[in-house]
C-alpha positions in Angstrom: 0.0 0.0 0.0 1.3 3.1 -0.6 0.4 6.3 1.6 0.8 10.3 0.6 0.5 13.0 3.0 0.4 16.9 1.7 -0.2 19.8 3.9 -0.9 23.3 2.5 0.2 26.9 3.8 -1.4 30.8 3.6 0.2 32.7 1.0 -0.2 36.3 2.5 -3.1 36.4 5.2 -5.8 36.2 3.0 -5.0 33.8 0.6 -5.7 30.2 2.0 -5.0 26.9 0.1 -7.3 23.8 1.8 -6.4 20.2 1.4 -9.7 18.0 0.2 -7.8 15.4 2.4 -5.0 15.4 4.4 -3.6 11.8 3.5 -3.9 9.5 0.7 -3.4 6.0 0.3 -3.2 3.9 -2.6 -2.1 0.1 -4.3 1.1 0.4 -6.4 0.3 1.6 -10.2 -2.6 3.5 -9.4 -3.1 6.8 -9.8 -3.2 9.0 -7.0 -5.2 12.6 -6.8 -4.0 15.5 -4.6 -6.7 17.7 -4.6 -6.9 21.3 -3.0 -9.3 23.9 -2.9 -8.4 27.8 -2.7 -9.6 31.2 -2.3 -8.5 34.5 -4.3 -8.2 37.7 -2.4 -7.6 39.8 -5.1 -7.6 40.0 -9.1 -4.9 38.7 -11.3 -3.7 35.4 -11.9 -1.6 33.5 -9.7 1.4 30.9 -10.0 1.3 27.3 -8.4 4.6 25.6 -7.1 4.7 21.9 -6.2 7.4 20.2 -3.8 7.5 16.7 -2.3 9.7 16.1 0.5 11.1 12.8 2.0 11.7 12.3 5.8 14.8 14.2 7.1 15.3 16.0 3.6 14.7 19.1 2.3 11.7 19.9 -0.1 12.3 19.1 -3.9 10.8 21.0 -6.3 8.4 19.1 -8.2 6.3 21.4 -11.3 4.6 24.4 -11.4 1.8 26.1 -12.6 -0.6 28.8 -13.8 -4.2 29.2 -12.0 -5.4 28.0 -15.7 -3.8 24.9 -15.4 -0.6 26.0 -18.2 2.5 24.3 -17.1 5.5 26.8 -16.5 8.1 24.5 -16.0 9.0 21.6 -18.0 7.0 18.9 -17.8 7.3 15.8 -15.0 6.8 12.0 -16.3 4.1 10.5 -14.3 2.6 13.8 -12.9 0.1 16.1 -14.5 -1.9 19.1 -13.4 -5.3 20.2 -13.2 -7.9 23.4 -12.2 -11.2 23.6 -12.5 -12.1 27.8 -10.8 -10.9 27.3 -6.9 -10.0 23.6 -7.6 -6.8 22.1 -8.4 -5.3 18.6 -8.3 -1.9 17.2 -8.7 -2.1 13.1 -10.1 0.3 11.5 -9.7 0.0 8.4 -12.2 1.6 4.7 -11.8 2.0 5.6 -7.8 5.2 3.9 -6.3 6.1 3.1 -3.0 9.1 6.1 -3.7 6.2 8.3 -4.1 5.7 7.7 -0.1 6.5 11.7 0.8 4.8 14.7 2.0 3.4 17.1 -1.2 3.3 20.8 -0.4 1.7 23.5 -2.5 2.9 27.3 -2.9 1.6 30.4 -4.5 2.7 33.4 -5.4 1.5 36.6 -7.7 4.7 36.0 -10.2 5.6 33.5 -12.1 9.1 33.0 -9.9 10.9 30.5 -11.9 13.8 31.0 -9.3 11.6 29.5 -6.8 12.3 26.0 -8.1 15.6 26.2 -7.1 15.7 27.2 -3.1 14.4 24.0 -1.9 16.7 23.3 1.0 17.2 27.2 2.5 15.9 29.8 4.7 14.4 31.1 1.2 11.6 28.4 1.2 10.2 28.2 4.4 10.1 31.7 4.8 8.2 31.9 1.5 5.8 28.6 2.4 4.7 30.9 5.6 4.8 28.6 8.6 
């Protein structure tokens, strides 16, 4: 069996991303569904950043996108993107038993392409808001 845990944090006070569920658990070579909901506090369109992070390591950056779904990094085999308005999900297809991690979820205003590179300092968990 394989088990995923994400958590989410507040980017800025007023913008809150929700886990549907707070752990998932699946059978090997299934495909597994991340799903959070989120509120906008203001107009414009907002950037996505996905890490995963294994016991006793630092987050790795994962993909990231646009609130319309448009990847802006390259693309991950095995993972694929989704938003439907407040709704977005991360699938994570032919799940593994390495896929065992916890999944976080970031946003920010820019498209910060840099971002995908801090996993592992100060930079990231000030930025994740904890």
């Amino acid at each position: 069996m394989l088990s995923l845990h994400h958590c989410v944090f507040p980017y800025w006070l007023l913008f809150l991303l929700t886990a549907l569920d707070t752990q998932k658990s699946s059978l090997e070579g299934s495909t597994v569904t991340l799903s959070y909901s989120y509120s906008k506090p203001f107009v414009g369109t907002y950037y996505f950043f996905w890490y995963q992070q294994y016991p006793g390591k630092p987050p790795k950056f994962l993909i990231s996108h646009s609130e319309k779904g448009q990847l802006t990094s390259d693309p991950v085999s095995r993972l694929s993107v989704k938003v439907n308005k407040t709704l977005m999900t991360l699938q994570i297809s032919s799940a593994a038993v390495t896929d065992s991690a916890v999944y976080y979820c970031a946003v920010s205003s820019k498209d910060q392409r840099q971002r995908q590179s801090c996993c592992g300092s100060t930079k990231l968990f000030d930025w994740l808001s904890y």
